[in-house]
N, C-alpha and C positions, 0 to 999 in steps of 0.2 A: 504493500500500500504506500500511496505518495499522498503530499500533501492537497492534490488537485482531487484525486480520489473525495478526500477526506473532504473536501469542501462540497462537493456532488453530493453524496450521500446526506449532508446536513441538509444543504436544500431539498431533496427531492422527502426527506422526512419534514421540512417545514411547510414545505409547499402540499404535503399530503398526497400527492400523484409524482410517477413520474413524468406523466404528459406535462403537467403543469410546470415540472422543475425542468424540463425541456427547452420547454420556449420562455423561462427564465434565464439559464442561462444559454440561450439559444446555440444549443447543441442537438441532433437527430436522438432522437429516442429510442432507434435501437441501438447507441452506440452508448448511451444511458444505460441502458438495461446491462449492456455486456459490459461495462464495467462495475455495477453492482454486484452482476456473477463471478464475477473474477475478486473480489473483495471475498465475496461468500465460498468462493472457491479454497482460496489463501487462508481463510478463518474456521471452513470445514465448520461452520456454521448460517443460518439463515436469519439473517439480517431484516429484513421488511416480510409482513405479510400483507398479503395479499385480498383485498377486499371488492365489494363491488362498487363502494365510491373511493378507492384510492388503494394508501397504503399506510401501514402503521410500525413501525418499530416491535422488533420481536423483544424477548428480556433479552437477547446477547447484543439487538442493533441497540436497544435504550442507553446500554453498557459505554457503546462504542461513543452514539450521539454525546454522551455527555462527556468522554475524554477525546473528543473531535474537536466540538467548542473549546476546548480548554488549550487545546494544540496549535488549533486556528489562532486561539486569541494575543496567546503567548509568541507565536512568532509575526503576527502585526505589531505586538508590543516591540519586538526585537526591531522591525524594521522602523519603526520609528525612534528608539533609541540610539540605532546604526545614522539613520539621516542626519538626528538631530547634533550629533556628534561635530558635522561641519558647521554648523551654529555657533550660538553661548556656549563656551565651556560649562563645565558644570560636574559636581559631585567632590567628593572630600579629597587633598591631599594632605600628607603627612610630611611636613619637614624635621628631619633633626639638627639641633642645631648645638654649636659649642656653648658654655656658658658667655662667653666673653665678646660673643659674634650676638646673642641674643640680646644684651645688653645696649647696643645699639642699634638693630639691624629688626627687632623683634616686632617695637611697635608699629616705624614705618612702613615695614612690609604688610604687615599687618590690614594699615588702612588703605595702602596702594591697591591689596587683594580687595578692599569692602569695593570700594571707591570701582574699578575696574573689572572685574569678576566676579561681581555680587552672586553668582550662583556658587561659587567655590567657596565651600567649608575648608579652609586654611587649619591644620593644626600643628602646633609648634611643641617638639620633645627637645627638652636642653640637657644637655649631660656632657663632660669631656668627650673630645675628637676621638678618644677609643672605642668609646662607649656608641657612640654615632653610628662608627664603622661596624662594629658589632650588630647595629641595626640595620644597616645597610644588607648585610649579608645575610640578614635571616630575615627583609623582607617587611619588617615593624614599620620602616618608614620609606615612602617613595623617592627624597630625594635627602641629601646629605650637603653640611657646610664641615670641610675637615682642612687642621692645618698640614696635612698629607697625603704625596703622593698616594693614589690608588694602583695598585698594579692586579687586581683580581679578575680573572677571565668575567664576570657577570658586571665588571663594575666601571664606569667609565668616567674618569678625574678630569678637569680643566682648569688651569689654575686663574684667577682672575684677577687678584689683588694679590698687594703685599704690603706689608705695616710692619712698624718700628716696636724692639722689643727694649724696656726698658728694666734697668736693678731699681729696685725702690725696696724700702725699708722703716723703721719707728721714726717717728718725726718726733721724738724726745732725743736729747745725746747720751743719754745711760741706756744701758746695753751695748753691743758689741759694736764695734770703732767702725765707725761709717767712714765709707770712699771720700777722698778728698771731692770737693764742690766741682759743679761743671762734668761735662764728658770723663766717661771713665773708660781707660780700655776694659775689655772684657776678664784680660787676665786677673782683674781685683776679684773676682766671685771666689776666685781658690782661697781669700785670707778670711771666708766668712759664712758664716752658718746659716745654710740653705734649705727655703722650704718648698716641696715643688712636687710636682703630680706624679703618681708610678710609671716604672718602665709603661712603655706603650700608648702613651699619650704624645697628641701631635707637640704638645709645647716641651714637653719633656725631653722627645725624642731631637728636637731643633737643638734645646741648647746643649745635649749630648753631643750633637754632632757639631757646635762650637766649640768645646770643649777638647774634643778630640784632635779637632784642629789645630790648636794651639797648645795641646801637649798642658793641660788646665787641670789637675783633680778637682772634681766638685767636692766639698764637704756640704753633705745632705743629712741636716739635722731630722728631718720631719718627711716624712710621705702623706699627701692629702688630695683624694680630687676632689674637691669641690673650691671653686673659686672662691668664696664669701670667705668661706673659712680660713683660706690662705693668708687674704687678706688679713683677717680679722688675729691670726696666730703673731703678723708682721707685726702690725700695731701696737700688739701688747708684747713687741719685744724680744719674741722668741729666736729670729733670726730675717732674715732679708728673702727678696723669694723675686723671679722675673716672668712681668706679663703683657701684656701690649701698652701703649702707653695710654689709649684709650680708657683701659680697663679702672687704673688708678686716677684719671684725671679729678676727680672730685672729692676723693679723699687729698691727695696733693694739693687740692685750690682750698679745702677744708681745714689744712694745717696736722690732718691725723697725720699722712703719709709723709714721707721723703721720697723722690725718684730725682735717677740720674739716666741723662741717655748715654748711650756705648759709642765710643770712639775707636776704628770706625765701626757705622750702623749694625746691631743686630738686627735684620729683617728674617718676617719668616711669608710664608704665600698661603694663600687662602684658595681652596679649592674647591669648588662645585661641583657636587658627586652624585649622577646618574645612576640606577641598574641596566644593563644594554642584556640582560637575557629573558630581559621581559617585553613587550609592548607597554607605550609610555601614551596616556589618555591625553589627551587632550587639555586635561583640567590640568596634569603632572607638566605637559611641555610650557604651558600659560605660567604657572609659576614659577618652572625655570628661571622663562627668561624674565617675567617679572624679580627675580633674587637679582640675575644682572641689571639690570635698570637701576632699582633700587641703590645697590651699592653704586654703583656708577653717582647717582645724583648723590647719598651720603659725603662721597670721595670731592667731588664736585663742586659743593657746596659748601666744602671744608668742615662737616659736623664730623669726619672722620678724618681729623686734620693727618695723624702719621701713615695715612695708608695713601697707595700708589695703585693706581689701576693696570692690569698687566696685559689686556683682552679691549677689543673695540667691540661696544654692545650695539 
């Protein structure tokens, strides 16, 4: 049985005759007929009976009628969710995003999405860039912002921006001996006790690979992912710890913080992360490039004063 089948037999049970469901859908009547028997043939059951004002549904054709409708309806719904698709975007995405990427990037997007896509349910999961990636690959979230390369066969990176990583530390002078004022090379981080996110985190893994560079031990008093916290461990003293300079700006303009930029720049890149082993809706490719846009104007606009655009949106 096909779907043309399945549309015949409804009419010719609504229309009560097949003469009648004939010159409905204006098809010969005996070619009606023999496609009913070939139904009843395929089913080794009888389908309509047979009366002397028409016809009526046996209990197996009742059966059929009512998961015909259901068949029929269901793949009209399909073709109109299929058309509708070149339209209004529309239906839910899921971004993950870094802490320290959400703190800026979170509400703009946010209203860019109402503002522009009003059909798109926007939802935003914040965790460190491992934690992201980890969602990425098992599918939680459609799209990803991570401060690293992707190399996974299902996954596909672009890097878009790139921003200034800065040492900041207690904005009291008790506790441990702060970098002299102005730019500091990088090499200062080896004389000072460091609080900073587990192997496997994109910030982590950057300033590992500064480090290595320059031949640096880090002294790593504290393991913590969560940004606030990090923050909040600096403050009160515990040790010094480095994150975008964005991230500290308002603690620094607040008098809690101290920050120094690195001489020359720690930059690290920010990357825009696809799944390529799936098909990407409609709703997921609209937010994409809505994320570039976005930071584009952020960058633009100077509200993301140390970051650099790497990509032309």
């Amino acid at each position: 049985m096909d779907l043309r089948q399945l549309r015949y037999f409804v009419a010719i049970v609504e229309s009560g005759s097949i003469s009648r469901a004939s010159q409905h859908l204006n098809i010969a009547q005996p070619a009606l007929s023999l496609h009913i028997r070939n139904m009843e043939a395929e089913l080794d059951m009888s389908l309509l009976f047979r009366t002397a004002h028409g016809v009526v549904p046996t209990e197996a054709g009742a059966i059929l009628l009512r998961n015909a409708r259901a068949i029929i309806g269901q793949f009209e719904t399909a073709q109109l969710e299929i058309k509708g698709c070149t339209s209004e975007p529309a239906g839910e995405v899921r971004l993950g995003l870094p802490g320290t990427v959400t703190q800026i990037l979170g509400v703009p997007l946010v209203l860019a999405a109402r503002a522009q896509f009003p059909r798109i349910r926007l939802r935003l999961a914040e965790a460190m860039s491992g934690y992201v990636l980890d969602w990425l690959r098992a599918g939680r979230v459609d799209l990803g912002v991570l401060y690293q390369t992707v190399e996974d066969r299902g996954l596909r990176s672009v890097s878009v921006m790139s921003e200034a990583l800065v040492l900041f530390g207690p904005a009291e002078t008790a506790g441990p001996p702060a970098p002299a004022g102005g730019a500091v090379p990088f090499s200062c981080v080896a004389s000072l006790p460091l609080i900073l996110p587990s192997p496997g985190h994109g910030l982590r893994t950057r300033i590992a690979e500064q480090a290595e560079a320059e031949a640096v031990r880090l002294n790593i008093e504290v393991e913590i992912d969560a940004y606030g916290a990090i923050k909040g461990l600096v403050e009160r003293g515990l040790g010094y710890s480095i994150l975008p300079e964005h991230a500290v700006e308002q603690e620094v303009e607040s008098g809690r913080l101290r920050a120094w930029r690195f001489d020359p720049p720690l930059l690290r890149t920010v990357h825009l992360v696809v799944p390529t082993d799936r098909p990407l809706s409609q709703a997921v490719r609209s937010v994409e490039y809505l994320c570039r846009t976005t930071l584009r104007d952020l960058v633009q606009s100077g509200a993301w004063r140390s970051a650099r655009m790497r990509i032309t949106v």
